[in-house]
Structure formats: C-alpha cells, structure tokens
C-alpha positions as CSV (number, residue, x, y, z in Angstrom):
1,X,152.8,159.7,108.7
2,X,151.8,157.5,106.1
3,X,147.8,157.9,105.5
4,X,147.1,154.2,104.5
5,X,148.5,153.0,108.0
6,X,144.9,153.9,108.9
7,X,141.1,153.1,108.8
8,X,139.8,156.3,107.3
9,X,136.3,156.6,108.6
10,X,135.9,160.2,107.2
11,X,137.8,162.9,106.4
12,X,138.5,163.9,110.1
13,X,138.3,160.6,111.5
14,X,141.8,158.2,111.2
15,X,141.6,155.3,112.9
16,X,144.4,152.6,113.8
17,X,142.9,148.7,114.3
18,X,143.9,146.9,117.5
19,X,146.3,144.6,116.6
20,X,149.0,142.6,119.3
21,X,148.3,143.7,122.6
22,X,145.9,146.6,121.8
23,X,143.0,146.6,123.9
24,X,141.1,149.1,122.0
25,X,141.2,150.9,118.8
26,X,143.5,154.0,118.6
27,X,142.1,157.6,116.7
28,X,143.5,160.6,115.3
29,X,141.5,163.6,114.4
30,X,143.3,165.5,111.6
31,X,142.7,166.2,108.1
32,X,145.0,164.7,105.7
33,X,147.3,167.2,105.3
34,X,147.9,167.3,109.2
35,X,148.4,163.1,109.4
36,X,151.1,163.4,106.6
37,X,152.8,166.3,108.8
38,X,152.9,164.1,111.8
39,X,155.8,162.1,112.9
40,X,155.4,158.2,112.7
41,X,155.8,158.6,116.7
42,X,151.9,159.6,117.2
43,X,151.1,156.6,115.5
44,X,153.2,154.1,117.6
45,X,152.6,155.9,120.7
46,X,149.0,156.9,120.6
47,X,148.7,152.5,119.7
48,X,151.1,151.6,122.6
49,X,148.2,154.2,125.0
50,X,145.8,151.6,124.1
51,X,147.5,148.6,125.3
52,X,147.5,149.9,129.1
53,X,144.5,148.4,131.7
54,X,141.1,149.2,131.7
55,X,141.4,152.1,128.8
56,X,137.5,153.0,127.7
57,X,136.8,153.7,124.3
58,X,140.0,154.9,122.5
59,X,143.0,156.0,122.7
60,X,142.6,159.5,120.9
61,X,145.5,162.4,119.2
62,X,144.0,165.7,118.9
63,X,145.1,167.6,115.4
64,X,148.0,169.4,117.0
65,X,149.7,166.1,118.4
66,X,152.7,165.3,117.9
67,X,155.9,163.4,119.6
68,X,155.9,163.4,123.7
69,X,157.0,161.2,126.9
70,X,155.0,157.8,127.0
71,X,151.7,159.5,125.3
72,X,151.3,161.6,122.3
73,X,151.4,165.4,123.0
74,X,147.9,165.9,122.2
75,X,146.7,162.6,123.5
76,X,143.7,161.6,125.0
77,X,143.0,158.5,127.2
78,X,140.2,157.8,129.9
79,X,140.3,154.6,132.7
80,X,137.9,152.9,134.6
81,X,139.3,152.3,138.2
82,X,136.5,149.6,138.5
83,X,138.3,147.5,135.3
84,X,141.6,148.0,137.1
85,X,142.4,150.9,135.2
86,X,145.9,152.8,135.3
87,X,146.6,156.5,135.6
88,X,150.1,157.4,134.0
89,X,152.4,160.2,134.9
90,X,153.8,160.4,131.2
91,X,149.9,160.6,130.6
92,X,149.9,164.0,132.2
93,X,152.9,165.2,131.5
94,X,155.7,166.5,133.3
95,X,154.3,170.0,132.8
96,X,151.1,169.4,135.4
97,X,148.3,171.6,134.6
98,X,150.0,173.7,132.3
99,X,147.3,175.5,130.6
100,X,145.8,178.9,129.7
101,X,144.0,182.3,131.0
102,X,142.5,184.9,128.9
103,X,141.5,188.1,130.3
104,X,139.3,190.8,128.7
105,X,140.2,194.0,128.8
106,X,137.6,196.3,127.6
107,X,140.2,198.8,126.0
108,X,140.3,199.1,122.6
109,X,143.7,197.9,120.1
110,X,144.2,201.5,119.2
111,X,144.9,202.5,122.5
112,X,147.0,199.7,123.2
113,X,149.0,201.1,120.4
114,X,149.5,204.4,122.1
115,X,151.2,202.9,125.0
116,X,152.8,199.6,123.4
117,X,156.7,200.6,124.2
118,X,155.4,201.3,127.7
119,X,153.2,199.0,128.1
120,X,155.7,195.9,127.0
121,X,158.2,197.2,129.3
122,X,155.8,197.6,132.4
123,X,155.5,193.9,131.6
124,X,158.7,193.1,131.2
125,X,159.9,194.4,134.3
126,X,157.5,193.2,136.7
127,X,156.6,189.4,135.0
128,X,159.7,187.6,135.9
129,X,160.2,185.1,132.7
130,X,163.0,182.6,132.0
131,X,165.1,179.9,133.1
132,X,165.3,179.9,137.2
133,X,164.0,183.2,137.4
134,X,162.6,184.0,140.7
135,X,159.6,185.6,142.0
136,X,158.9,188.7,145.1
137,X,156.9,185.9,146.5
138,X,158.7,183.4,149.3
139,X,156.8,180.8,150.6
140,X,157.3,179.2,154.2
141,X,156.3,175.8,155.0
142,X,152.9,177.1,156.3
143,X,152.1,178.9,153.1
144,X,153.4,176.0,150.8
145,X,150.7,174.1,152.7
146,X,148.1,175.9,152.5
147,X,148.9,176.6,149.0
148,X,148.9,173.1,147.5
149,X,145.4,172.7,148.7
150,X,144.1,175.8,147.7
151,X,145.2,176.3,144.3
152,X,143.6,179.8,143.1
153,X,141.6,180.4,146.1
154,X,144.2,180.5,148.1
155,X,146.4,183.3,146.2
156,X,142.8,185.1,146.2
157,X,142.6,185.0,149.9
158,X,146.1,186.4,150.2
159,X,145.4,189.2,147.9
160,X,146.8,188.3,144.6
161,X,143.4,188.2,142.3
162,X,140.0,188.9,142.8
163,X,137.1,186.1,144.3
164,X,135.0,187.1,140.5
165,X,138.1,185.3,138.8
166,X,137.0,181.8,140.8
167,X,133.8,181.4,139.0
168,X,135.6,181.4,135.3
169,X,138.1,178.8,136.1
170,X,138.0,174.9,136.1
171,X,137.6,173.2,139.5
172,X,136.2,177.1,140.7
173,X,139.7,177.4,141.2
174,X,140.4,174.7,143.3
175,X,141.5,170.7,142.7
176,X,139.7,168.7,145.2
177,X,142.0,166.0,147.1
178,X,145.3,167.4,146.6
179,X,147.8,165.1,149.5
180,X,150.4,167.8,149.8
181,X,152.1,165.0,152.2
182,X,152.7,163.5,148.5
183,X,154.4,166.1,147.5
184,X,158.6,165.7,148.1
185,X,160.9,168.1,150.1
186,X,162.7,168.7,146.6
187,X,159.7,169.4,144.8
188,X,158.8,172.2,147.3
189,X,162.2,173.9,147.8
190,X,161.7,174.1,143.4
191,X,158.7,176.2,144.2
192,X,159.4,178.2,146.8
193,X,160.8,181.2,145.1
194,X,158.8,180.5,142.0
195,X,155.1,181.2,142.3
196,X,154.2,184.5,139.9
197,X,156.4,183.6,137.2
198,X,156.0,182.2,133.9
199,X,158.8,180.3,133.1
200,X,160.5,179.3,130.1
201,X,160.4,177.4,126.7
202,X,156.7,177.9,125.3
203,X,155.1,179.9,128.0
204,X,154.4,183.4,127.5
205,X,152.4,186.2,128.5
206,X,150.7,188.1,125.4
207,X,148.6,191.2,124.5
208,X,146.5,190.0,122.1
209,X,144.2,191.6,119.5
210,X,140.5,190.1,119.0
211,X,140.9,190.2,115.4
212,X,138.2,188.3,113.9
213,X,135.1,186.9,115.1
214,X,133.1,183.4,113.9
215,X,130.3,183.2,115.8
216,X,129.1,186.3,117.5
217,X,126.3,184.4,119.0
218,X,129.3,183.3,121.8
219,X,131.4,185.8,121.4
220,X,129.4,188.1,123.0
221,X,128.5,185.8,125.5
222,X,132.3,185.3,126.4
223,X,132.9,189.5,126.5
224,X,134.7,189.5,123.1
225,X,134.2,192.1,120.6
226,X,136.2,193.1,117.6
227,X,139.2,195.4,118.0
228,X,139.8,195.3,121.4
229,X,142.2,193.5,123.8
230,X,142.7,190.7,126.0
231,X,145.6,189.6,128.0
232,X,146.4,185.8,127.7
233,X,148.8,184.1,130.2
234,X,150.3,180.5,129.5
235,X,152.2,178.6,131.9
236,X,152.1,175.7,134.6
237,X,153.3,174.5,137.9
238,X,157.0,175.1,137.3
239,X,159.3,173.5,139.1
240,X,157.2,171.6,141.3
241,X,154.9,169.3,138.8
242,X,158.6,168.8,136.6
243,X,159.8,167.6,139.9
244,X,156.3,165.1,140.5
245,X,156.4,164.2,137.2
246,X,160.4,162.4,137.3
247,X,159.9,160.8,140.6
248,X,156.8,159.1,140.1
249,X,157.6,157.8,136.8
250,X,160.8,156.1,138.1
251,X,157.7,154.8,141.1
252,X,155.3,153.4,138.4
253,X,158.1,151.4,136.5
254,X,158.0,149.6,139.5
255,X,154.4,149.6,140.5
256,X,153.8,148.4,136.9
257,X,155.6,145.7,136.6
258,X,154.5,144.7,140.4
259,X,150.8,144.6,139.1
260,X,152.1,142.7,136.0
261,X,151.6,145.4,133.6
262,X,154.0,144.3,130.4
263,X,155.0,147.9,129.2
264,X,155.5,148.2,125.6
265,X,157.8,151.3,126.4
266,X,159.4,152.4,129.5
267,X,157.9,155.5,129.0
268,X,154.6,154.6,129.4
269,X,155.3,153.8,132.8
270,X,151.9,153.4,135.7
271,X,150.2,152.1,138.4
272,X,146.7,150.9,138.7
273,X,144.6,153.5,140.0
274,X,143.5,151.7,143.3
275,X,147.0,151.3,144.4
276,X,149.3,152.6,146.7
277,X,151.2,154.2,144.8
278,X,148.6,155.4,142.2
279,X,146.7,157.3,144.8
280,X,149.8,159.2,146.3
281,X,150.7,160.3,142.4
282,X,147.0,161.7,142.1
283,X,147.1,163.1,145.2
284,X,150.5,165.0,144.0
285,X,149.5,165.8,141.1
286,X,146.3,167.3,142.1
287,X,148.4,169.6,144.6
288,X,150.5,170.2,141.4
289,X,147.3,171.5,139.6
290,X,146.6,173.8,142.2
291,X,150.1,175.4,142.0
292,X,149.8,176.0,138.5
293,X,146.3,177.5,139.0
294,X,147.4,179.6,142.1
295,X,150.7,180.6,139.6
296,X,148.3,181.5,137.0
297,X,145.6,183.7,139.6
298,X,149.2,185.5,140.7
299,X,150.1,186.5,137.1
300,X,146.9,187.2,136.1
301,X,146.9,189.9,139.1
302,X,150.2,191.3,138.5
303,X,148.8,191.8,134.6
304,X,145.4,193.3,135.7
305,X,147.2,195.9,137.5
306,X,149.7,197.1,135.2
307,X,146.8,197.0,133.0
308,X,144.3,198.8,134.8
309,X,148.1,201.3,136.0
310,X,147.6,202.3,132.1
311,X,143.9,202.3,131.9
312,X,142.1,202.8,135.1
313,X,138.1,202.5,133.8
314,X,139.3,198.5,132.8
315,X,137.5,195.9,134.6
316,X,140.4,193.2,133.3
317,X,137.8,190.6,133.6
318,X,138.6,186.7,133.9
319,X,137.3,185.1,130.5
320,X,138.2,181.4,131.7
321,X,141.5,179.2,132.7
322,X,141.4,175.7,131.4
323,X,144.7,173.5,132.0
324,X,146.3,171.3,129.5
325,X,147.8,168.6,131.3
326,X,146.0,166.7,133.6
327,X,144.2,163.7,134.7
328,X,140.6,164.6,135.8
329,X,137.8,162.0,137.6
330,X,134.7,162.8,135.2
331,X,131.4,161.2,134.4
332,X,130.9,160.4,130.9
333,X,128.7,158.5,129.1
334,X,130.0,154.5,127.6
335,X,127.5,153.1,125.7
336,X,124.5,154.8,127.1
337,X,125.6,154.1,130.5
338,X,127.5,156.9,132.7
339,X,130.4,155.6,134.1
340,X,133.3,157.4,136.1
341,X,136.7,158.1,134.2
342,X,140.1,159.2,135.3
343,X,140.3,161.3,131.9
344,X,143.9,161.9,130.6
345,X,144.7,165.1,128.8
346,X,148.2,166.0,127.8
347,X,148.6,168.5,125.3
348,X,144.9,168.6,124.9
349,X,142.3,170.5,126.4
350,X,138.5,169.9,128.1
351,X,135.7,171.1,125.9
352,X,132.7,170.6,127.8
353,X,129.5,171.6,125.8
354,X,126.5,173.4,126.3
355,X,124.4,172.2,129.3
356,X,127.3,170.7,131.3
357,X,126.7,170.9,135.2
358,X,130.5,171.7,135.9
359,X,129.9,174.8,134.1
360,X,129.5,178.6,135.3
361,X,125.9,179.4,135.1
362,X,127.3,183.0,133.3
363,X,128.6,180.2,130.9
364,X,126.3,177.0,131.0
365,X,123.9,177.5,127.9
366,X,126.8,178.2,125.3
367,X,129.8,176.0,126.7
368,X,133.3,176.0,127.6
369,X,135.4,178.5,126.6
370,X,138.0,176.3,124.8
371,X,141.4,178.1,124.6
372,X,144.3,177.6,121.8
373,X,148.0,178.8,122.2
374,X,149.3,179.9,118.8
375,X,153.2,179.7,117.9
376,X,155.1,182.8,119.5
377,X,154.3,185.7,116.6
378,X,151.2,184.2,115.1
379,X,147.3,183.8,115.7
380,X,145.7,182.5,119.2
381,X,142.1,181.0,119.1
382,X,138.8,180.8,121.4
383,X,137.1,177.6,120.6
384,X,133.6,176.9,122.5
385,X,133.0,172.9,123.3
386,X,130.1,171.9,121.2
387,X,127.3,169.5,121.6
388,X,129.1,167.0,119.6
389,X,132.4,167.2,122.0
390,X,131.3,164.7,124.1
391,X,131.1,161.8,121.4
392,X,133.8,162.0,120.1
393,X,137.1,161.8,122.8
394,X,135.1,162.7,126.3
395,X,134.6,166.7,125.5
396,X,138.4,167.3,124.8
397,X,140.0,169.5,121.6
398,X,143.4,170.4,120.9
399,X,145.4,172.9,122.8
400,X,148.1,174.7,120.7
401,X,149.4,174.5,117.6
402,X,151.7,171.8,118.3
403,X,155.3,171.8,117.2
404,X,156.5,171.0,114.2
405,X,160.6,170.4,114.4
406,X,162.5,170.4,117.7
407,X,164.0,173.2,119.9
408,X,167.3,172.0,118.6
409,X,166.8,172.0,115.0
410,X,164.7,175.6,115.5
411,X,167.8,177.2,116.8
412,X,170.0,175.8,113.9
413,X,167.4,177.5,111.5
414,X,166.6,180.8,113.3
415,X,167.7,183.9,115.0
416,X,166.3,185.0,117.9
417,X,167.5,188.4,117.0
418,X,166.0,188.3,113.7
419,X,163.0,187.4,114.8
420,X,162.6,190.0,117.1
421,X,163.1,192.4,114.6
422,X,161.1,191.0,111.7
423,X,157.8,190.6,114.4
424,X,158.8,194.1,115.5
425,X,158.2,195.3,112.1
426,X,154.8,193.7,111.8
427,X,153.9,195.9,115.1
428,X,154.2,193.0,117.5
429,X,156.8,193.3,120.5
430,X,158.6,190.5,122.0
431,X,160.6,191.2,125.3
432,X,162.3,188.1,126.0
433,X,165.8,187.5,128.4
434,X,167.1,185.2,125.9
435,X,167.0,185.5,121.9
436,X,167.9,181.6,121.9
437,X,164.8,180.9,123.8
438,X,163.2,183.2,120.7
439,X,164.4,181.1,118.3
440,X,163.2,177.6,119.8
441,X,160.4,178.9,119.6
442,X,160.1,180.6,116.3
443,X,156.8,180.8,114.5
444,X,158.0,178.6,112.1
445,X,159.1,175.4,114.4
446,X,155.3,174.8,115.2
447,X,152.6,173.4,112.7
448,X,149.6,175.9,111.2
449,X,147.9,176.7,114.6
450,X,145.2,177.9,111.6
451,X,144.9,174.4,109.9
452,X,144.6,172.8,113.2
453,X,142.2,175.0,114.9
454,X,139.9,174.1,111.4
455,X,140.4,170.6,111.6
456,X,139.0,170.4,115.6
457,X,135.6,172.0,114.6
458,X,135.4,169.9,111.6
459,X,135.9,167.2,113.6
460,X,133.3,168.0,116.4
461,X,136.0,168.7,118.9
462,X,134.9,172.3,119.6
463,X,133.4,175.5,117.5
464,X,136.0,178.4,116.8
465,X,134.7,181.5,118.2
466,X,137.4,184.4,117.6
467,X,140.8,184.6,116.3
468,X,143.3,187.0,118.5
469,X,146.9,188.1,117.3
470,X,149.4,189.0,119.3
471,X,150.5,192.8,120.2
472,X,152.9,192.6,122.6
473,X,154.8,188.8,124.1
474,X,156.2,188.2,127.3
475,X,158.1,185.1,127.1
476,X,160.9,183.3,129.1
C-alpha cells in the first residue's frame, strides 16, 4: 500500500479519514515498511468495516493484516447493540475460534534432542493432521450436545485434559450462551468424526524451543525459562465453524438488506445484533467456539501424554489458550464511559492488560498471555497485553505473522520436499501427510512474523515476552 493514502499520526499509527459512507475513521498499526508490504485490499476493506451500523471508535488492522472475507485478516471492529449495531460472520471468520495453546513442559531442549526422531513420530502417529482426517473420537447426538455447550469443560469431564487446564484458558474454558439448536444437521455430521484433530492449511502442532527471553519480569510469571520446551497447538473448530460460517453469510445478505443496510461488498454481509437472525448466528457461533476449545483441550491431552510417555517427572502445564477469531460481548471504556461491545477479532487476538477482572488470579497482576503463530519453520512469540492495550483497539494485538503471497503462488515457488529437507538440516522436523500442504505454507509465503511482533509493542498493542523456535511441526 501506498503510505500517503494515510493520516500518519506517528510512526505506528496510520490512519484512513472517513470519507462517503464511513461512519468512523479506519487505523492500521504498522511501521512503514509493513504498510508498503500490504495489499491495497487492507486499505479498502478495513474502510468498507467502518461503514457498517453502530461501529465504536475504529475500524482497526493489526500489523500482520492482510487480505480476508469481508474484514481484513487482522481486523478489529467493536458494536454497540444499543446504536443498532451489526455483528458479521465475515467479521469472525469462517475459521471460528481458531486460536492458540502453549504448554510448558519443564524439560530441557537438550533432551528434547535425544528423543527428536521418536518423539516427532509419537506425534505423528497419534495427532491425526490433514485434509478430512478423522479422529478415535465419535460423537452421538447426546455427546454433540453436550459438547457444543461445554467447550473445554466438557472434554475435561470426559477425560481428555485436566480441570488445572480451565483456569488458563479464555471463557475458563467455556463460551456462555452457545444455542446448539443453531447449529445445522450438516454442520454437526462435519464434526462428528473430527474432534482431536488439527486440521489442515496453517494449523500445526509444534515443539518449540524458548529461545530468548525480553522481559523476565513475566516470563517467569508465565513458567518460561531459557532452553527449555513447550508444546504449542494451533487449530479451530474444523468443520463445524467452516460450515456456520457459509450458511449464515448467505442469511445476513438477506437480513442486511431487510434492515436496510447498503453493503458496500457482499462480503461484508450482517445482521443487526438484536435480530432474529443475529442472535441465532451468535448463539452458533458461540457453540462453534466451544468446539474449537474442546478440540484444542483434546489435543492438548493427547500431546501431554506422549509427552509425559517420554518424560514422566513433566507436569505439561497449560500456559494459556486464547482464540483468534471471534466475536466477544466485553466492557470497554468510550470516552470515559464503559459501554458494552460485541468486539470483532479476526485474525487478531485479545490482549487484556494487567488488572483485568476476566483474568486468572495466577495471571491478573502481569496480564494476558498474548500468543503469536510464526510461519511453519520460523520463530513463535509470547506477547503479554500491556497497560496501554486497552486505548488503542479494545486490548487486541496481532495473531500470526500474516501471509504474504497466496497458497497458490507458494506452491508455484516451493517444494514441499525441499523444504522438509533444508528445515531438517537446521535441526527442525516436519512430519506432514502432504509436501503440497508444506509448500503453501513455506516460511517464505508469510511476512516477518519478527518485524510484526516489533511493530505491536511499539504500537502499545502488547509487550513481547519470549521468542520460541520450532524443534519439531506437526502440520496437516
């Protein structure tokens, strides 16, 4: 993107004037470098956000955004229900509640390194990863149920994960006032077979190296120290939230232009959140959130005990599990007055700060464990939300690295053979069932998860705490 399209207000701070239909002004938090890198689509789609009903503030872009469905990937957008404000499928993305887990490990890198080749295989074998793969786990009516309303607490309850895990993960586990009656016979037959797996395209599950520390203040605090290991799972609700996701947007083009919403792209599709039709999509899509929470609990589970299989004396403690994709009711502050939100995040990730009641007390007086996805091959990040994440795009901060060219020209560029090989030879192990799925998502299709990481503490978004690099990947 062109720099002078903007307002600069510093050098972190890009804003775009509202102009036609805007309601509000649109932001992007990037340094210059990063605006220059991004496609010309942030720009018209994070301004086309901030023409929809009852939008507060801004529509925001984190530094990582780029192209998506509707909203930026990486976009931020908060409505007020009482100023007939809209909530947006393609503003949660089809993905719903993809997000992350990190686990500590206790065990040191070097004797990670002992067991690598046994260890990635153990993995391997019993994470099922890729396109349509299926799980051990079956789910009846009954359990599909009971699952949908209980996210993570209910795959505790059944066995797969440990109660400790509920404290460290958003919602303790659980979205409140998921309608699983809102939930279609098709999306439920997706999921039946697919709880406990991860899925393909940019999910993964990774051994990871804590390789540098920032601020040892929190890192401690978290349970991260230098040179030792964590486990760090990314994925979503599968089948189920894709499924949500296409049937309510064809819904909201309808319900949109029935509340006399003028659309300035189809894909920005939604219905006011009073309505009919916008309370059975949150009600969905908060059963949606507790199927990716509940996938993740499962994972995590099947990783702590292949860990602990290797290493018996490690605990395989829950660090936190934050999603990526949703839309959230919070209380944030508009002018010096609280006022409730139905907070967008797609691509992008909540940073709450030190103090914040929705915390873990274990985690209260340093803040939310903020956690960034590199590129497949390259560095991860812990962030913390910081005092200043609040202000500046209600407490949320980037959530990846973000990708830089598509799957399509990736695979024109790359082997997934070759990549295999040359990460191989840097000591890092990727099992994987398909090298094309490798190259889509080679280290070099995604921007400088480094530069990006930088530019969301310069910007206030959140504080980097450590930097992790992989050991061994587990992706689809």
């Amino acid at each position: 993107m062109d720099p002078a399209r903007f307002t600069q207000v510093d050098a972190m701070t890009w804003r775009i004037e509202p102009t036609g239909a805007m309601r509000v002004p649109a932001i992007v938090y990037a340094d210059e470098a990063l605006i220059r890198d991004m496609d010309d689509k942030v720009y018209e789609q994070a301004a086309n956000v901030a023409t929809l009903p009852g939008i507060v503030g801004a529509s925001y872009a984190m530094p990582d955004a780029h192209w998506g469905y509707g909203f930026p990937i990486g976009g931020v957008a908060a409505f007020d229900a009482q100023q007939e404000g809209v909530v947006s499928a393609g503003g949660v993305g089809f993905d719903i509640s993809c997000g992350v887990r990190t686990m500590l490990t206790g065990v040191s890198v070097a004797d990670i390194r002992r067991v690598q080749k046994d260890l990635a295989e153990s993995l391997y074998r019993q994470i099922p990863a890729g396109v349509g793969r299926e799980g051990a786990i079956s789910l009846d009516a009954v359990d599909m149920e009971a699952m949908l309303v209980g996210g993570a607490r209910w795959a505790v309850e059944r066995g797969w994960g440990d109660a400790a895990d509920l404290d460290r993960i958003e919602e303790s586990g659980t979205a409140a006032g998921a309608m699983p009656d809102c939930v279609s016979d098709r999306a439920k037959e997706r999921q039946r077979r697919e709880m406990g797996t991860l899925g393909s395209g940019n999910h993964y599950l990774e051994v990871q190296a804590v390789a540098e520390i920032f601020d040892l203040e929190v890192a401690t605090a978290f349970g991260l120290r230098k040179d030792e290991a964590v486990v760090t799972i990314h994925c979503g609700s599968r089948g189920l939230g894709h499924q949500i996701g296409t049937e309510f947007m064809r819904e909201m083009l309808a319900a949109a232009a029935g509340a006399g919403i003028a659309l300035p792209d189809r894909e920005l599709a939604c219905a006011p959140i009073r309505s009919e039709v916008g309370q059975r999509y949150l009600g969905a899509m908060r059963a949606a959130i507790n199927c990716a929470l509940a996938n993740r609990e499962i994972l995590g589970h099947y990783a702590r005990r292949i860990i602990r299989h290797y290493f018996a004396n490690s605990a395989v403690d829950l660090l936190f599990d934050v999603s990526h994709n949703t839309c959230k009711v919070e209380t944030h502050a508009v002018a010096g007055t609280m006022r409730e939100l139905f907070v967008h995040r797609k691509g992008a990730t909540r940073a709450f700060g030190p103090g914040h009641p929705s915390l873990p007390e274990s985690l209260r007086d340093v803040g939310q464990p903020v956690l960034i996805g590199g590129s497949m091959g390259t560095a991860s990040y812990v962030l913390v939300g910081d005092v200043t994440s609040e202000t500046k795009a209600f407490s949320s901060a980037c959530h990846g690295a973000g990708r830089a060219m598509s799957r399509h020209a990736a695979l024109k560029r790359w082997s997934g053979r070759k990549i295999v090989d040359d990460l191989a030879a840097e000591g890092i192990l990727i099992r994987s069932p398909s090298t094309r799925g490798v190259a889509e998502e080679a280290p070099g299709a995604y921007k400088d998860v480094g530069a990006v990481v930088a530019a969301a503490e310069h910007a206030g978004l959140a504080r980097r705490v450590a930097r992790l690099r992989p050991v061994i990947c587990i992706k689809g």
